[in-house]
N, CA, C and O atoms as CSV, one atom per row, in Angstrom:
chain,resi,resn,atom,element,x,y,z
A,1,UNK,N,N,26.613,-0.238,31.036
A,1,UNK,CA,C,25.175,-0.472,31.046
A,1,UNK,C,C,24.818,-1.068,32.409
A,1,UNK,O,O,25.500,-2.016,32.798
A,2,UNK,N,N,23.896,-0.647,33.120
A,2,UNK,CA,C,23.273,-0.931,34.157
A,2,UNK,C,C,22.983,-2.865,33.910
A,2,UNK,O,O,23.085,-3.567,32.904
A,3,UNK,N,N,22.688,-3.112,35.012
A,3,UNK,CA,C,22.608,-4.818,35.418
A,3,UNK,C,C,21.186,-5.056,34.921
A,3,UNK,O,O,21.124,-6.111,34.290
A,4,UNK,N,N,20.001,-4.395,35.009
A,4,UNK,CA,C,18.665,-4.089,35.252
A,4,UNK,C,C,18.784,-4.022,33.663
A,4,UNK,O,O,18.897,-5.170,33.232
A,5,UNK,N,N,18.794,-3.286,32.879
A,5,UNK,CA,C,18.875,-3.018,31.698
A,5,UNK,C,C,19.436,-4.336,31.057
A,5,UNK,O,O,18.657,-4.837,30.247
A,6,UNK,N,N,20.462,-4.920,31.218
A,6,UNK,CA,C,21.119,-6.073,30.356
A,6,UNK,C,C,20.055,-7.359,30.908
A,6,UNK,O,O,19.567,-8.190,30.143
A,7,UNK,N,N,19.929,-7.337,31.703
A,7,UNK,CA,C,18.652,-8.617,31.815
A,7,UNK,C,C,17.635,-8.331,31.198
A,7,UNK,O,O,17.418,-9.379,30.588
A,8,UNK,N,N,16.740,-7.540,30.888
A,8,UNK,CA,C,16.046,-6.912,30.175
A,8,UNK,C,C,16.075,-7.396,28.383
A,8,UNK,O,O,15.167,-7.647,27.590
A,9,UNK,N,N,17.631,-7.370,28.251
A,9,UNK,CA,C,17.687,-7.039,26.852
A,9,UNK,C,C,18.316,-8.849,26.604
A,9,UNK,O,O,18.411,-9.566,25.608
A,10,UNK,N,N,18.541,-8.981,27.623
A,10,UNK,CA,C,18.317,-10.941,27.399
A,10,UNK,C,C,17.473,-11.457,27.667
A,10,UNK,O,O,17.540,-12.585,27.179
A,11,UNK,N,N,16.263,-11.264,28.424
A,11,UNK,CA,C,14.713,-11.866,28.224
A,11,UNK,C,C,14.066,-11.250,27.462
A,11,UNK,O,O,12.973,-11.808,27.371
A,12,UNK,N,N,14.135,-10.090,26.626
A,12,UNK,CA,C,13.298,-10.077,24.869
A,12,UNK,C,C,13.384,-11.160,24.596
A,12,UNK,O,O,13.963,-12.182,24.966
A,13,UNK,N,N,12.282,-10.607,23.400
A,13,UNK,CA,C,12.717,-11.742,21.988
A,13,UNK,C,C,13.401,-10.727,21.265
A,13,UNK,O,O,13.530,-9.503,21.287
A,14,UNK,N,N,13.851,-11.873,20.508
A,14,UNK,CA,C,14.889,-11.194,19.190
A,14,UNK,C,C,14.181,-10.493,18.319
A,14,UNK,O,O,14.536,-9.414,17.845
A,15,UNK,N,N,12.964,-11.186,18.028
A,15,UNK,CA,C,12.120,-10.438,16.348
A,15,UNK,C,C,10.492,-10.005,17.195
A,15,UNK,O,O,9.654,-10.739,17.719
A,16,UNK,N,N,10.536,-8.810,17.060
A,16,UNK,CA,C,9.293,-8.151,17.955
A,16,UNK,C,C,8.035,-8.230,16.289
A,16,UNK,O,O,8.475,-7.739,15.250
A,17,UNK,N,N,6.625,-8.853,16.284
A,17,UNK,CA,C,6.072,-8.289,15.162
A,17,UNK,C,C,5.597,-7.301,14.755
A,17,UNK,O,O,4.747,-6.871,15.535
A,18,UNK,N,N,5.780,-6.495,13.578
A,18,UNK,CA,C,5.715,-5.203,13.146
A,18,UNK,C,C,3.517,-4.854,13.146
A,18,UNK,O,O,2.696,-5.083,12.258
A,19,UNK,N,N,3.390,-4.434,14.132
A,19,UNK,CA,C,2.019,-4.115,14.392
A,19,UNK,C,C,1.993,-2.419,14.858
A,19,UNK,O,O,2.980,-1.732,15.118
A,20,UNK,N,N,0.897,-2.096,14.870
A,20,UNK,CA,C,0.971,-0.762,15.382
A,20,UNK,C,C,-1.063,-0.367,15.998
A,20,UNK,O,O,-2.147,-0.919,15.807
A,21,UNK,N,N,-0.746,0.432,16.488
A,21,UNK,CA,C,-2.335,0.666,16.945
A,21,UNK,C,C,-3.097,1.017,15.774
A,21,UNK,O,O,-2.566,1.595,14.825
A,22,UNK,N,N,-4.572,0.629,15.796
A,22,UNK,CA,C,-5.432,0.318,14.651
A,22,UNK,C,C,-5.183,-0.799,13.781
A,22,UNK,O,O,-6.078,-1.170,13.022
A,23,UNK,N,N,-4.054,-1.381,13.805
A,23,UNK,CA,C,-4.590,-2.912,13.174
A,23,UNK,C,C,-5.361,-4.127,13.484
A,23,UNK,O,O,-5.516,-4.575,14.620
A,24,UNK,N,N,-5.726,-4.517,12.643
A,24,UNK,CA,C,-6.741,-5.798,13.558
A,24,UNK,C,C,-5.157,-7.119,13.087
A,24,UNK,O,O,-4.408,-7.363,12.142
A,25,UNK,N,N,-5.416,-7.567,14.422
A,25,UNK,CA,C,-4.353,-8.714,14.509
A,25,UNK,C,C,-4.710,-10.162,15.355
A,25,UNK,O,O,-5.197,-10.375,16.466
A,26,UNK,N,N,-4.318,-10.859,14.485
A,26,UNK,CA,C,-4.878,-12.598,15.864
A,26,UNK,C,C,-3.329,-12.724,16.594
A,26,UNK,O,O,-2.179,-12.877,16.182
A,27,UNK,N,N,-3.917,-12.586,17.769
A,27,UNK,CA,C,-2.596,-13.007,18.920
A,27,UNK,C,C,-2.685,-14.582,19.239
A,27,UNK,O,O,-3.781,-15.027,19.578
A,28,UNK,N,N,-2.000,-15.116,19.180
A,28,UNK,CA,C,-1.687,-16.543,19.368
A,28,UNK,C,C,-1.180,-16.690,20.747
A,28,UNK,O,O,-0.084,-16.290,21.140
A,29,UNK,N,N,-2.243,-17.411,21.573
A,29,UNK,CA,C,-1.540,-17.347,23.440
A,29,UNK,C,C,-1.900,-18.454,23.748
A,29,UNK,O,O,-2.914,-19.083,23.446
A,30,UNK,N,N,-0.801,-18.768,24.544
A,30,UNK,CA,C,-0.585,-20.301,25.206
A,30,UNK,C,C,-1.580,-20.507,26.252
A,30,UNK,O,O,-1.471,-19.680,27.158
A,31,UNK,N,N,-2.210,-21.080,26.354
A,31,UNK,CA,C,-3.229,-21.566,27.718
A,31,UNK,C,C,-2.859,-23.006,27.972
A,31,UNK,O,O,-2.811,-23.862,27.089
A,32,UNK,N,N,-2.610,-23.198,29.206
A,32,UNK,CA,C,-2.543,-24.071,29.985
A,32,UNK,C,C,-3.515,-24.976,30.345
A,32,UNK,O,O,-4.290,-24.287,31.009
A,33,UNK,N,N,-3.880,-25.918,30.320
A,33,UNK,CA,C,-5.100,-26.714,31.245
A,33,UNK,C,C,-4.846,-27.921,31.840
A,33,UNK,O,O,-4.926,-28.990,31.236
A,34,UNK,N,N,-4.526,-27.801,33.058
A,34,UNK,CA,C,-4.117,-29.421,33.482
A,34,UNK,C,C,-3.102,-29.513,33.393
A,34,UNK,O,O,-2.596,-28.545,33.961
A,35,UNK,N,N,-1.808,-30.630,32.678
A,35,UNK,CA,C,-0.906,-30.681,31.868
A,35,UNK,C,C,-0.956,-30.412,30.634
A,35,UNK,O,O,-0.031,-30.470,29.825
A,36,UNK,N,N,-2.165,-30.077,30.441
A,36,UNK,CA,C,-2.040,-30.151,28.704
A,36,UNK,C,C,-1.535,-28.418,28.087
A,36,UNK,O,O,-1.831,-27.556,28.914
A,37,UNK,N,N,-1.058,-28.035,27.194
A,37,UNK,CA,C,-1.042,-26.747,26.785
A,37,UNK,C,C,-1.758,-26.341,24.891
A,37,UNK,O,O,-1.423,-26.973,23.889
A,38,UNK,N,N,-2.417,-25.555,24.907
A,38,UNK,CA,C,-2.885,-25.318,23.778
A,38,UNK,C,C,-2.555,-24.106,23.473
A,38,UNK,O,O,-1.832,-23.437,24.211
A,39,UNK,N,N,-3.143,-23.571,22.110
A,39,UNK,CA,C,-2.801,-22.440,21.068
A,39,UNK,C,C,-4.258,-21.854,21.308
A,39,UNK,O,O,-5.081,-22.543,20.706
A,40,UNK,N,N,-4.996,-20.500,22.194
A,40,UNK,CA,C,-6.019,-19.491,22.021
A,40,UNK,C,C,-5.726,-18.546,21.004
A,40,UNK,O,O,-4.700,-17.883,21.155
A,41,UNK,N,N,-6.512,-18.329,19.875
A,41,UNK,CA,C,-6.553,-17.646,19.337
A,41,UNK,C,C,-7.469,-16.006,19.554
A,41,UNK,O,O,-8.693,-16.022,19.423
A,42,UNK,N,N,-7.015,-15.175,19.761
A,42,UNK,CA,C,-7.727,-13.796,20.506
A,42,UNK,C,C,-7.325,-12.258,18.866
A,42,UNK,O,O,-6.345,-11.541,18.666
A,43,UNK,N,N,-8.706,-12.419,18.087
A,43,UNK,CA,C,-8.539,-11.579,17.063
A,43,UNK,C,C,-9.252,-10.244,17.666
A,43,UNK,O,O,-10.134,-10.216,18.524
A,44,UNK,N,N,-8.514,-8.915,16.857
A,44,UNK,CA,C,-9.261,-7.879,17.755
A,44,UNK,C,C,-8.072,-6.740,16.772
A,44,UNK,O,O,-7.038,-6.853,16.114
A,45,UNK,N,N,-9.107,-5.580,17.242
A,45,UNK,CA,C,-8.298,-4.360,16.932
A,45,UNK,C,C,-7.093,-3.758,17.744
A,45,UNK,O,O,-7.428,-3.885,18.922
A,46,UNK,N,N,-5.946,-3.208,17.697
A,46,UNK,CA,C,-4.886,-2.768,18.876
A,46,UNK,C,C,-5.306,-1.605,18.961
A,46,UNK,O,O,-5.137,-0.953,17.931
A,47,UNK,N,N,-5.950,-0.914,20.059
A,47,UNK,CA,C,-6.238,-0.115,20.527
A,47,UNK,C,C,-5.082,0.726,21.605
A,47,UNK,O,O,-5.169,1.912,21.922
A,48,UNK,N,N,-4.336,0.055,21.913
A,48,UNK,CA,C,-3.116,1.059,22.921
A,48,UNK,C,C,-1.822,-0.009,22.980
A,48,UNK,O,O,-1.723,-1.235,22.925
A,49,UNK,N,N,-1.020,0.948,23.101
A,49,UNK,CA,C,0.379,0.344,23.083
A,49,UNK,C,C,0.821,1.207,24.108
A,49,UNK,O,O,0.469,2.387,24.136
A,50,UNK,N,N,1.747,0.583,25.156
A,50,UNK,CA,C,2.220,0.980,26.438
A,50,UNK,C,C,3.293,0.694,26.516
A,50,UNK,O,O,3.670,0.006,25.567
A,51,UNK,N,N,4.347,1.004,27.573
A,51,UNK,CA,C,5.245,0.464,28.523
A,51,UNK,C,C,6.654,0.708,27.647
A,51,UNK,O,O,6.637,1.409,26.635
A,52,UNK,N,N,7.636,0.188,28.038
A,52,UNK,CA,C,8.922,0.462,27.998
A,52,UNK,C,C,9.370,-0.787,27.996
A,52,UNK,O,O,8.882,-1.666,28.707
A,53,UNK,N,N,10.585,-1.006,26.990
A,53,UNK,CA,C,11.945,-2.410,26.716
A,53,UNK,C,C,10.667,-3.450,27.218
A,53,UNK,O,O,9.490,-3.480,26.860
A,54,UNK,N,N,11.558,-4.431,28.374
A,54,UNK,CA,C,10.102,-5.390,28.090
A,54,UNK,C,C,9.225,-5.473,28.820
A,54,UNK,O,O,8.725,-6.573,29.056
A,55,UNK,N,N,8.765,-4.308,29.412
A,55,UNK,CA,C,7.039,-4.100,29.906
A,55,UNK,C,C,6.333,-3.527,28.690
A,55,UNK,O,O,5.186,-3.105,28.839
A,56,UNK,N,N,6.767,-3.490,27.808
A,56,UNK,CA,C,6.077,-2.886,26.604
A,56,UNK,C,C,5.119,-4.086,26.488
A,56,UNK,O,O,5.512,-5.250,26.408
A,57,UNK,N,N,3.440,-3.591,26.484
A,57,UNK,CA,C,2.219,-4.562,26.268
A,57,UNK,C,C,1.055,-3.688,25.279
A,57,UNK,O,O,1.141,-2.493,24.996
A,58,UNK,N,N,0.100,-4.513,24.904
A,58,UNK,CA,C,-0.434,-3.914,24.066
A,58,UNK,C,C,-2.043,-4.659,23.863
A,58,UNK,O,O,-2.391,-5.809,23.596
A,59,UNK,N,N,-2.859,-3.270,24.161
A,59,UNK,CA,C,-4.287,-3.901,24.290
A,59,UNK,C,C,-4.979,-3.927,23.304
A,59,UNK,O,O,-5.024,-3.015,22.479
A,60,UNK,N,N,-5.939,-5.508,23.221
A,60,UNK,CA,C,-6.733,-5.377,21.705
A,60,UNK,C,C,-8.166,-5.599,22.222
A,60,UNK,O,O,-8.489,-6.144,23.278
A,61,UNK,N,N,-8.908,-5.107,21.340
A,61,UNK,CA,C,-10.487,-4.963,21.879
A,61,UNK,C,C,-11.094,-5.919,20.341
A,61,UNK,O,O,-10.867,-5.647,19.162
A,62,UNK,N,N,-11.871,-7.022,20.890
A,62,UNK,CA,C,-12.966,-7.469,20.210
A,62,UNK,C,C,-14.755,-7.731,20.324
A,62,UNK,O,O,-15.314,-7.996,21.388
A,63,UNK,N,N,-15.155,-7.653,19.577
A,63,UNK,CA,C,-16.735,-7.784,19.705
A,63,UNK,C,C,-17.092,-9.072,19.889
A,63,UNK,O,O,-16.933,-9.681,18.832
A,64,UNK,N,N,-17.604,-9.936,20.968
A,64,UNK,CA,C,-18.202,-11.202,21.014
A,64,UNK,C,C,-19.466,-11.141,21.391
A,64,UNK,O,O,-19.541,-10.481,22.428
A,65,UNK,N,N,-20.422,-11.497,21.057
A,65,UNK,CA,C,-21.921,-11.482,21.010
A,65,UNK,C,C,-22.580,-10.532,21.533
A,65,UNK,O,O,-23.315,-10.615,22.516
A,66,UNK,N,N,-22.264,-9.280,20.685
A,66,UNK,CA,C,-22.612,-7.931,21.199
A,66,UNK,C,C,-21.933,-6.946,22.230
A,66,UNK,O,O,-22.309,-5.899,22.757
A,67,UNK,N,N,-20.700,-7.758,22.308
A,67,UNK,CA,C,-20.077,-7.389,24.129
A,67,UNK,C,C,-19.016,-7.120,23.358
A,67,UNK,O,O,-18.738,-7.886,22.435
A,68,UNK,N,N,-18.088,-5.738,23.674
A,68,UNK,CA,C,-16.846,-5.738,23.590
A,68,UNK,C,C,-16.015,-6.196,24.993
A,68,UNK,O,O,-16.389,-5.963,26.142
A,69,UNK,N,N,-14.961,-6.810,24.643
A,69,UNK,CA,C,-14.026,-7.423,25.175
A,69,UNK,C,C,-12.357,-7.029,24.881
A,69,UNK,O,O,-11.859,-6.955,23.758
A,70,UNK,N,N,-11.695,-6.818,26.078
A,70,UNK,CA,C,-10.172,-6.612,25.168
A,70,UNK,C,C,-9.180,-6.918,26.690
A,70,UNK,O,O,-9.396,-6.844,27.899
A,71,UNK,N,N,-8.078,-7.270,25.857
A,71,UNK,CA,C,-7.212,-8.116,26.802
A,71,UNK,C,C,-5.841,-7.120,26.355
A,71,UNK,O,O,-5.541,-6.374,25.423
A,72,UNK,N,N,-5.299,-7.553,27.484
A,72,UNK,CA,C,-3.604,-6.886,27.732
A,72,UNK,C,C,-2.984,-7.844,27.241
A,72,UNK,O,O,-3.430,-8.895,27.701
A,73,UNK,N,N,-2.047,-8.025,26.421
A,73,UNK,CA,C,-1.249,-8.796,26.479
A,73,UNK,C,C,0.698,-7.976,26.441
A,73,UNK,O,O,1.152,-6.968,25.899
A,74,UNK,N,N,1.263,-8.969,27.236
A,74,UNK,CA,C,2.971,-8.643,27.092
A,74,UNK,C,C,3.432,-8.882,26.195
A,74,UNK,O,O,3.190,-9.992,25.720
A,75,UNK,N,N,4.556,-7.750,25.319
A,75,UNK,CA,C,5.026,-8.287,24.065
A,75,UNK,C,C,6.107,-9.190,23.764
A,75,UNK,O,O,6.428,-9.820,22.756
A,76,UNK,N,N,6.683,-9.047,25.185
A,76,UNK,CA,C,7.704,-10.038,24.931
A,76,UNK,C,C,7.386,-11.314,26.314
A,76,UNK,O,O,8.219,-11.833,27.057
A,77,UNK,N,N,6.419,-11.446,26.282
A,77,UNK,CA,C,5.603,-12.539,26.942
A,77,UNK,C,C,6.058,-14.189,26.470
A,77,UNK,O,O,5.806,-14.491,25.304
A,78,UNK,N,N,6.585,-15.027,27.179
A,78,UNK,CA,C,6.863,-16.320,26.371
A,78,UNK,C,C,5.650,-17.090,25.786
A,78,UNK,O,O,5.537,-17.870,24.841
A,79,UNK,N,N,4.537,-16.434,26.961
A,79,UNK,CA,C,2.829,-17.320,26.262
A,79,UNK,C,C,2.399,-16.816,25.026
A,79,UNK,O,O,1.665,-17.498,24.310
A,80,UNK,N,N,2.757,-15.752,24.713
A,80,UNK,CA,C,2.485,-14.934,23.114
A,80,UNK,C,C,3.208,-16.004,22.156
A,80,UNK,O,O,4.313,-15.706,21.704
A,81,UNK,N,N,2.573,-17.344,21.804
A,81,UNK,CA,C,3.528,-17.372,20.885
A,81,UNK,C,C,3.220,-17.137,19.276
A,81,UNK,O,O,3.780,-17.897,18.485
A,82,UNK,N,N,2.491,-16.274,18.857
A,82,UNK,CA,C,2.948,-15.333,17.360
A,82,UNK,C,C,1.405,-14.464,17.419
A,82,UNK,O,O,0.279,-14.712,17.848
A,83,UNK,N,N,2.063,-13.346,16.742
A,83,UNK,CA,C,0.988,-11.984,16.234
A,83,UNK,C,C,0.870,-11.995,14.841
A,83,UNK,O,O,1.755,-11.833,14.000
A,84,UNK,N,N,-0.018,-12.150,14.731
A,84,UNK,CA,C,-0.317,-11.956,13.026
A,84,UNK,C,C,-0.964,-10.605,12.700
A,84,UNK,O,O,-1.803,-10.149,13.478
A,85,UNK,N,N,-0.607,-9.927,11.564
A,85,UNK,CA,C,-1.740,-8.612,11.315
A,85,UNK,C,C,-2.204,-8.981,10.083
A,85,UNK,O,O,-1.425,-9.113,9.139
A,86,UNK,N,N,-3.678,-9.210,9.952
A,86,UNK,CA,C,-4.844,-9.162,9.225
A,86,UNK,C,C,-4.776,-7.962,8.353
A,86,UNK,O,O,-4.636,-8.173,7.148
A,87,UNK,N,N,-4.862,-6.616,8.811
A,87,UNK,CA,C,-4.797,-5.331,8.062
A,87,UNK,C,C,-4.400,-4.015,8.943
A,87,UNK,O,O,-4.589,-3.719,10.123
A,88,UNK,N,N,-3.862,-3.456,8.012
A,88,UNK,CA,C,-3.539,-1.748,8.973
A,88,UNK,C,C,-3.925,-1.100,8.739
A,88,UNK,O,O,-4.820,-1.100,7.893
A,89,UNK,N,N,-3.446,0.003,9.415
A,89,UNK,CA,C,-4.885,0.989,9.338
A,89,UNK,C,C,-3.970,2.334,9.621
A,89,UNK,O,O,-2.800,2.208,9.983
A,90,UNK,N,N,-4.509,3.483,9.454
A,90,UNK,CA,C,-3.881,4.929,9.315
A,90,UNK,C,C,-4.737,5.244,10.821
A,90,UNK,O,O,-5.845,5.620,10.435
A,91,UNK,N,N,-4.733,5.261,12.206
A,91,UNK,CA,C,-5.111,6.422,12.918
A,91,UNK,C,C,-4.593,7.676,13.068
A,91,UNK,O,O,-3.382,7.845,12.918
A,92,UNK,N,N,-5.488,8.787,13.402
A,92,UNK,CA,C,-5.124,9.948,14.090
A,92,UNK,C,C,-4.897,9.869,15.113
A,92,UNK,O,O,-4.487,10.958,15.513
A,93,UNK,N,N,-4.936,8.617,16.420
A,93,UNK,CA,C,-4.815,8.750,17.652
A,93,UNK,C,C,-3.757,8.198,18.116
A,93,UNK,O,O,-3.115,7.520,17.314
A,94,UNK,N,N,-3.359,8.287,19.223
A,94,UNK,CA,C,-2.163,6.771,19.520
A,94,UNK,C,C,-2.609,6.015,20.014
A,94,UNK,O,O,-2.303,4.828,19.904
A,95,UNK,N,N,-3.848,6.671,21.018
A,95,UNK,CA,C,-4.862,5.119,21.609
A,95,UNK,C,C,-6.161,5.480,21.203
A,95,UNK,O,O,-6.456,6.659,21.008
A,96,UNK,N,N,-7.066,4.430,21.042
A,96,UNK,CA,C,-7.682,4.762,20.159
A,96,UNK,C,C,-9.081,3.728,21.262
A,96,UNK,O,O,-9.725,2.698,21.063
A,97,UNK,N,N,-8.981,4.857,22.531
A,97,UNK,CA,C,-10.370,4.562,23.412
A,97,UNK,C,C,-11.630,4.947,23.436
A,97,UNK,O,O,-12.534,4.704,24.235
A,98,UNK,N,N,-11.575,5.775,22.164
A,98,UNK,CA,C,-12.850,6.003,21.964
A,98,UNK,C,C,-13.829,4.917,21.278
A,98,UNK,O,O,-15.049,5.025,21.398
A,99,UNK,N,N,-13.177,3.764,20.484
A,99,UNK,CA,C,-13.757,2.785,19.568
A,99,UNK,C,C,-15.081,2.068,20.677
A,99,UNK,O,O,-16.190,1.671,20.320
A,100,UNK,N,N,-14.530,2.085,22.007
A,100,UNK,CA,C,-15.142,1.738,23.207
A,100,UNK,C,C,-16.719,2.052,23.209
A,100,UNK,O,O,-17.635,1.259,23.423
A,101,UNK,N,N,-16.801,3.665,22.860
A,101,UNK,CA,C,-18.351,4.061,22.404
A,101,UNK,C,C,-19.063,3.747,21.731
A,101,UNK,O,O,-20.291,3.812,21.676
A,102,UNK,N,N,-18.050,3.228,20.930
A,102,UNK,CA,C,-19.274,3.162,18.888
A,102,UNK,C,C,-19.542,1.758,18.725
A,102,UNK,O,O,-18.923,0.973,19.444
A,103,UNK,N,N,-20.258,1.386,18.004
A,103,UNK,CA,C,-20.535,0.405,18.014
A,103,UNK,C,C,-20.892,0.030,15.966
A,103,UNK,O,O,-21.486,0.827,15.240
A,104,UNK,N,N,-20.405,-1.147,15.564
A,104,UNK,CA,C,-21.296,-0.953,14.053
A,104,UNK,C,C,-19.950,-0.759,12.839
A,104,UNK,O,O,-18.764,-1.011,13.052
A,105,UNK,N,N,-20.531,-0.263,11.604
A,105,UNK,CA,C,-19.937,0.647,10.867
A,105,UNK,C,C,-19.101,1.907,11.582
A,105,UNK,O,O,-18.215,2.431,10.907
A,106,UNK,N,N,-19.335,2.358,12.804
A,106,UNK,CA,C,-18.888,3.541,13.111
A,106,UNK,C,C,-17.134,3.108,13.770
A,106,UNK,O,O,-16.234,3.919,13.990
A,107,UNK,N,N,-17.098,2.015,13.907
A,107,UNK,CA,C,-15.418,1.457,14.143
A,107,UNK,C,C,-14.368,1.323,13.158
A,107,UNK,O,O,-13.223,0.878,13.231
A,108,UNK,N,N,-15.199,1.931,12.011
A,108,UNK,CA,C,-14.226,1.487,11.101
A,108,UNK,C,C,-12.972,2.234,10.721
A,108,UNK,O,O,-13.178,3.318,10.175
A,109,UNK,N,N,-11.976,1.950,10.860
A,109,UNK,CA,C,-10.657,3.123,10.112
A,109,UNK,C,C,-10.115,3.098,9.170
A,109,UNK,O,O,-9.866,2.180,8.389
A,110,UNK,N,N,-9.857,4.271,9.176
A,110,UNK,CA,C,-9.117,4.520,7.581
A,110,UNK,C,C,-7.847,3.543,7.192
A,110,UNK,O,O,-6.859,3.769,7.891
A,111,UNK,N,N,-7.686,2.530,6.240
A,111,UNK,CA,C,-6.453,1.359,5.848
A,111,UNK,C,C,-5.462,2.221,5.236
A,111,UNK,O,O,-5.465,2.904,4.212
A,112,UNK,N,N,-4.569,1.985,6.196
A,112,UNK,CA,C,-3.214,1.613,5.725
A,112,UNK,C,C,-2.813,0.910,4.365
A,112,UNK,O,O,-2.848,-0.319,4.302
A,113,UNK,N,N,-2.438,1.665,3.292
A,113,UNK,CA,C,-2.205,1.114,2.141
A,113,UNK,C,C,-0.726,0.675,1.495
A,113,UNK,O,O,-0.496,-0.229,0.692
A,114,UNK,N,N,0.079,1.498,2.038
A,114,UNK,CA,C,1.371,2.421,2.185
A,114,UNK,C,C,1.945,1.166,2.266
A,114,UNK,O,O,1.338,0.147,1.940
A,115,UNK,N,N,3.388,1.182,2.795
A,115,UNK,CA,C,4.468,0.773,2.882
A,115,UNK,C,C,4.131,0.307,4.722
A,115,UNK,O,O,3.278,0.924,5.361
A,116,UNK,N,N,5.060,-0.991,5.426
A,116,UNK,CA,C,5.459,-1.139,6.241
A,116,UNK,C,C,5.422,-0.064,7.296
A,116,UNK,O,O,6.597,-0.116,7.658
A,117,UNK,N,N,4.848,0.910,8.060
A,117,UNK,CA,C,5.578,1.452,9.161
A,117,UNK,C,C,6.437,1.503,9.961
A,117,UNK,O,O,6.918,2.627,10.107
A,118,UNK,N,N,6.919,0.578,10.674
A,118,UNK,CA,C,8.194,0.549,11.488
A,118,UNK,C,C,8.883,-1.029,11.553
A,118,UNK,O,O,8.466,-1.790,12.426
A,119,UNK,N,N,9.681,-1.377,10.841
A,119,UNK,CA,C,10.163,-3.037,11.151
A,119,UNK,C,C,11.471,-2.102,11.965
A,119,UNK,O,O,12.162,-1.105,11.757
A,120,UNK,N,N,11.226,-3.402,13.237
A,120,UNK,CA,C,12.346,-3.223,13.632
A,120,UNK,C,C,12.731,-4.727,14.638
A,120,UNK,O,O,11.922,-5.624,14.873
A,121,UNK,N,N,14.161,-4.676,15.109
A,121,UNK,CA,C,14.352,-5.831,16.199
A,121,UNK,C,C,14.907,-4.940,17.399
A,121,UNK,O,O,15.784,-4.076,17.392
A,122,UNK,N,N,14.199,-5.376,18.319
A,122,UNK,CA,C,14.275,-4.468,19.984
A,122,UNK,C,C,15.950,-4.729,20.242
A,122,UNK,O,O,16.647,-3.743,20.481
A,123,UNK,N,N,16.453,-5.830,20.196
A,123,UNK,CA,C,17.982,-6.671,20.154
A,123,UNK,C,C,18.797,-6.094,19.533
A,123,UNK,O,O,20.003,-6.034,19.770
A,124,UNK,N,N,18.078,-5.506,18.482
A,124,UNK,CA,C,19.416,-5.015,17.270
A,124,UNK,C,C,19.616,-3.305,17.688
A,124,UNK,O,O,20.608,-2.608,17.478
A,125,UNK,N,N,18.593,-2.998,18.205
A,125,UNK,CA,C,18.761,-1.893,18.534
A,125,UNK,C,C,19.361,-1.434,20.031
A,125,UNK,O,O,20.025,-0.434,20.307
A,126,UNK,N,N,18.759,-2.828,21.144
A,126,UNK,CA,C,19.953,-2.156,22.020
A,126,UNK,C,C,21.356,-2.306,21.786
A,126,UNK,O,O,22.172,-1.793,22.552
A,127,UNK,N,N,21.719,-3.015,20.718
A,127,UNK,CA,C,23.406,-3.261,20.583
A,127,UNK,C,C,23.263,-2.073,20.042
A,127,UNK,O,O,23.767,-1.340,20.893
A,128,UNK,N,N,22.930,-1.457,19.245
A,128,UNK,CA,C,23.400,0.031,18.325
A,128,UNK,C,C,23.630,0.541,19.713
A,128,UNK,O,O,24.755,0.333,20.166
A,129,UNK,N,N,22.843,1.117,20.406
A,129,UNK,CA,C,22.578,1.816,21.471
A,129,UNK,C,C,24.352,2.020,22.594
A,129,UNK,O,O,25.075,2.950,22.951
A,130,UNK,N,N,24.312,0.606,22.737
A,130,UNK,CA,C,25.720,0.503,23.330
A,130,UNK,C,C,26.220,1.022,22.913
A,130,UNK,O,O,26.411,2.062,23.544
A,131,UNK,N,N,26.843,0.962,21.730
A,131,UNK,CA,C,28.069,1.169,20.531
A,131,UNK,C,C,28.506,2.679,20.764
A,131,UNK,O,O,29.387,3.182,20.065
């Protein structure tokens, strides 16, 4: 295994949370102020999932006083500290940039009722990978 790759797979985290595009989820991010550090809470729909091992990031879009808003965040970011999912949802898309247009009732998607979609640990899988 390449040098580049094994550093990689020792700055993950161990337990990635099981989210997927179209869920609405509260990201929990560290902000700094001064010395002091606090817990921002940033709720929103996941609209795109990107990148590769750990540039893998993932953008969520929310409505604040008429204004949509949406932030990047890194998934294996140390300031992320926890993702929660609220509810899932079934898209047809993988990114889902059109929500950008609509505004209202017209954002709404079809829920996820089903079973789990994908649990997995990024860690457990590059050891398979080796093997």
């Amino acid at each position: 295994m390449n040098t580049l790759r094994q550093l990689e797979i020792e700055n993950m985290k161990a337990t990635v949370p099981d989210f997927g595009v179209g869920d609405t989820v509260d990201v929990h991010y560290l902000i700094k102020e001064g010395d002091k550090e606090r817990v921002q809470l940033f709720s929103g729909t996941v609209i795109a999932i990107s990148g590769r091992g750990i540039r893998r990031s993932y953008l969520v879009r929310r409505i604040v006083a008429g204004e949509g808003v949406e932030r990047r965040f890194p998934l294996h970011s140390p300031r992320v500290a926890a993702v929660k999912v609220h509810s899932r949802s079934k898209p047809r898309r993988a990114k889902l940039f059109y929500l950008r247009e609509l505004e209202g009732k017209a954002t709404r998607l079809k829920p996820n009722l089903g079973k789990v979609r994908f649990p997995r640990s990024l860690k457990s899988k590059a050891k398979k990978q080796d093997a």
